[in-house]
Structure formats: structure tokens, C-alpha cells
C-alpha positions, 0 to 999 in steps of 0.5 A: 438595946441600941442608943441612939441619943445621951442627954447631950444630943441635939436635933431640929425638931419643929422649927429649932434646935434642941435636946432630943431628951426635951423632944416630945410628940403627940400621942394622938399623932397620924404618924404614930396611929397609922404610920402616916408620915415620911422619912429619909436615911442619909449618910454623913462622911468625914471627908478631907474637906470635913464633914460631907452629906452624900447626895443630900439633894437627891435624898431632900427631894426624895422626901418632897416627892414621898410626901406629895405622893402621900398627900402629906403637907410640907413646906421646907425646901431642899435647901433649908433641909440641907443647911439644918441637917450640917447644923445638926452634925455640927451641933453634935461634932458628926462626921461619920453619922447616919441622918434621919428625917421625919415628916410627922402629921399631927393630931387626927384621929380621921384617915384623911389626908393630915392639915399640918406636920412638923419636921424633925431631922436626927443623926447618930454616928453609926456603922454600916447598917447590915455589917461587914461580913458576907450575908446569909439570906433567906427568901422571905414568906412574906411579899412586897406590897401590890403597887396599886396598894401603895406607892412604891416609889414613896419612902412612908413610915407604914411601909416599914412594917412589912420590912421589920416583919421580913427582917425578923422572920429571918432572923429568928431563922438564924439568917442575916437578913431577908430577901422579899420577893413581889406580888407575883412572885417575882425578885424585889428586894431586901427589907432596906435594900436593893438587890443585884446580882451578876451573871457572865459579867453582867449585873441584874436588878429587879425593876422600879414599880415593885421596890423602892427605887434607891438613890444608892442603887441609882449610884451603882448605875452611874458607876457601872456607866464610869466602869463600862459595866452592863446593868440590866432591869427586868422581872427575875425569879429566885432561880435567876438568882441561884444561877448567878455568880454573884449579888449584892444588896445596896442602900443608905445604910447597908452601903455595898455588902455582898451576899454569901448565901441564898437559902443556904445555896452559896454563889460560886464566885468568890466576892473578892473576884465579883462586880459587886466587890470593885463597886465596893471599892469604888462606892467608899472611896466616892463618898469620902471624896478619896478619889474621881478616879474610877476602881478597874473591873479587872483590879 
């Protein structure tokens, strides 16, 4: 089993800096009963100028606009969040560390929207969430939620469910990860990541209303501009995809990792040869601040 905290961890849990083992909920939370509550994933890398949040704005914002979605009250600002976070990697002595913010809603046992929450901001060092090595995906039987059930758009707690059960099916198939498709059918994304694909030189993605727009996937939008790559959103199938030379799934936690197999049908590019690897390349020199020098599509 995994740990994530010893009894010297601190994080900032309502309002202070303490030890997450004196940290305690409300076992009659919203949050817990009904996954009513909102979080982030952010990384921290150890840079030249030390210890550097990659786009904590636009993670911080994200987390305001998931909990006015969600009707959930929250008081912090972007700022406040940001400087707490750096407090939290400094308690800790982080650099490299994943972040997770944690809006709760306390006590209520109604499905009305929750009066008060408190904030809780953890971070643990960790290495990339799906690994290192080329994955194995299968097409999941279950399905994104029907944007009219929920918003998509939102990063709530209750929406991960569908994400552990697509995960664990397809783990237990003895694949690396899942890949979910939407309501209709059509390609939407991994159970923590977002999904593109290459085809004659150009990259594919799934289009926002159906997944979680990430800010990694806005990330490899803005390098594909510096890079002059083609970037195309759109409604593909999974035959899209198996006629496709190559993909590669992004996020906060995944990073950049390529994708060896779908269904157990290999893509015929090699990944070192692919879009997706030189983004790669240039995605883990960017965070760490090595160079603003973009990676050549034909290195």
C-alpha cells in the first residue's frame, strides 16, 4: 500500500499548518457521503531557482471555477492558495512533489448545496503517476458521464468513481490503464488523462463538453503552436485511433507517457520517432525551467 504521509508530514488543513497525523474530518461530511467536494492535482519541480509549482494559477483557478460550478462555497483566493501551497513543500523540504487541494463541505446529511467548507492543501513527493514505460490500453466498457448529468468541466470528487472503476477493469485485464470512451460513443479520455493521437504529421484530440479539459492538454496546445505543429478537436472514434501512428495521453500526474497498444493492436510508429515523444521532451524541460528553447520536431 502506498504512503503518503509518516508522522512528520505537515499540510494546511482548515485554516493552519499541522501534522496530517492530528489531521481529523467529520464523519457526517457531504464530501465523504456523497462525494460532494472539489480538488486539484498540482506538481512541484525542483528547478535551478528551487522549488517551482508549474501553473499553480491556472490549477488555483480551476479549483474556483469547480467549486462555483458545483455551488460549493469557497472563500480563498489564488493567491492565498498558492502562497500556502510553497509553505506546505517548504514545511516538508519538497521539491519534486505532487500537490492536492481539497475543498470539503462539512456536516450534512441533505443533497442541497453545502453552507461552509474547509480547505485542505497536502503534497507528497511522487514519481509519474502511470509510469515510464509505453502503456497497454484497453477500451474501457464503462463510459463518461452525459455532460447534461454532470459538469465536465469541474474537477469533483464524485466524478472519480467512474475513473477508479474504468482503471480497475482494466487493470485487473492485466492492462496498464483504461481508455473511456463518451456517451455516444465516441473517443474521450483516460480515467486521469487526456488522450491525442497522431495521424500524417498531425495531432488529434477529443473535444472539450465530453472530458475534463486539462491544463497539461492546454500546455501541449501552446507547444504545439511554439513547435508549429497542427493540433485538431473534434468527435473521433476508436477506429480513428487504431489508423493512427501514434498517441499519447497527458496530465498532472501522468505528465507526457505514450501509448504502446490499444486493445492489444500496436501503433506502427515508433514512439521515439512520434510528435508525442519530442513533446515530451520539451514538457520536462519546461517545467524545470531548463530551457525556453522549443525541442525541433525533427530532432
Amino acid at each position: 500500500m502506498a504512503t503518503y504521509f509518516n508522522e512528520n508530514t505537515i499540510l494546511f488543513y482548515d485554516g493552519q499548518m499541522m501534522r496530517a497525523t492530528e489531521a481529523h474530518t467529520n464523519l457526517y461530511g457531504q464530501t465523504l457521503h456523497y462525494g460532494y467536494g472539489a480538488f486539484e492535482g498540482i506538481r512541484s519541480y525542483d528547478t535551478d531557482h528551487g522549488p517551482r509549482i508549474f501553473k499553480a494559477r491556472e490549477h488555483y483557478e480551476r479549483l474556483i471555477r469547480s467549486c462555483e460550478l458545483l455551488g460549493i462555497p469557497f472563500a480563498y483566493s489564488v493567491e492565498e492558495m498558492t502562497q500556502i501551497s510553497y509553505k506546505v513543500l517548504e514545511s516538508n523540504g519538497f521539491s519534486d512533489a505532487y500537490l492536492r487541494p481539497l475543498v470539503i463541505c462539512d456536516p450534512s446529511m441533505t443533497l442541497i448545496n453545502g453552507q461552509s467548507t474547509r480547505l485542505v492543501i497536502a503534497a507528497w513527493e511522487w514519481g509519474a503517476y502511470l509510469g515510464e514505460k509505453l502503456l497497454s490500453l484497453k477500451i474501457s466498457p464503462y463510459c463518461r458521464p452525459h455532460p447534461r448529468s454532470v459538469h465536465m468541466e469541474a474537477k469533483a470528487v464524485g466524478h472519480y468513481v467512474n475513473s477508479i472503476l474504468a482503471s480497475s477493469d482494466a487493470r485487473k485485464g492485466g492492462y496498464d490503464e483504461a481508455l473511456l470512451l463518451d456517451c455516444d460513443g465516441y473517443l474521450a479520455e483516460g480515467p486521469g488523462a487526456n488522450l491525442f493521437f497522431e495521424k500524417d504529421g498531425k495531432l488529434y484530440t477529443p473535444a472539450q463538453g465530453h472530458i475534463l479539459p486539462g491544463i497539461t492538454r492546454a500546455t501541449v496546445f501552446e507547444m504545439c503552436r511554439e513547435l508549429g505543429v497542427s493540433v485538431e478537436e473534434g468527435r473521433y472514434t476508436a477506429e480513428d485511433l487504431f489508423e493512427a501512428d501514434s498517441a499519447f495521453f497527458c496530465g498532472t500526474g501522468a505528465e507526457i507517457i505514450g501509448i504502446k497498444a490499444i486493445d492489444h493492436k500496436e501503433f506502427k510508429q515508433a514512439w521515439t520517432d512520434s510528435i508525442g515523444s519530442k513533446l515530451r521532451q520539451m514538457y520536462l524541460l519546461l517545467v524545470r525551467e531548463k530551457t525556453t528553447q522549443p525541442v525541433s520536431i525533427d530532432a
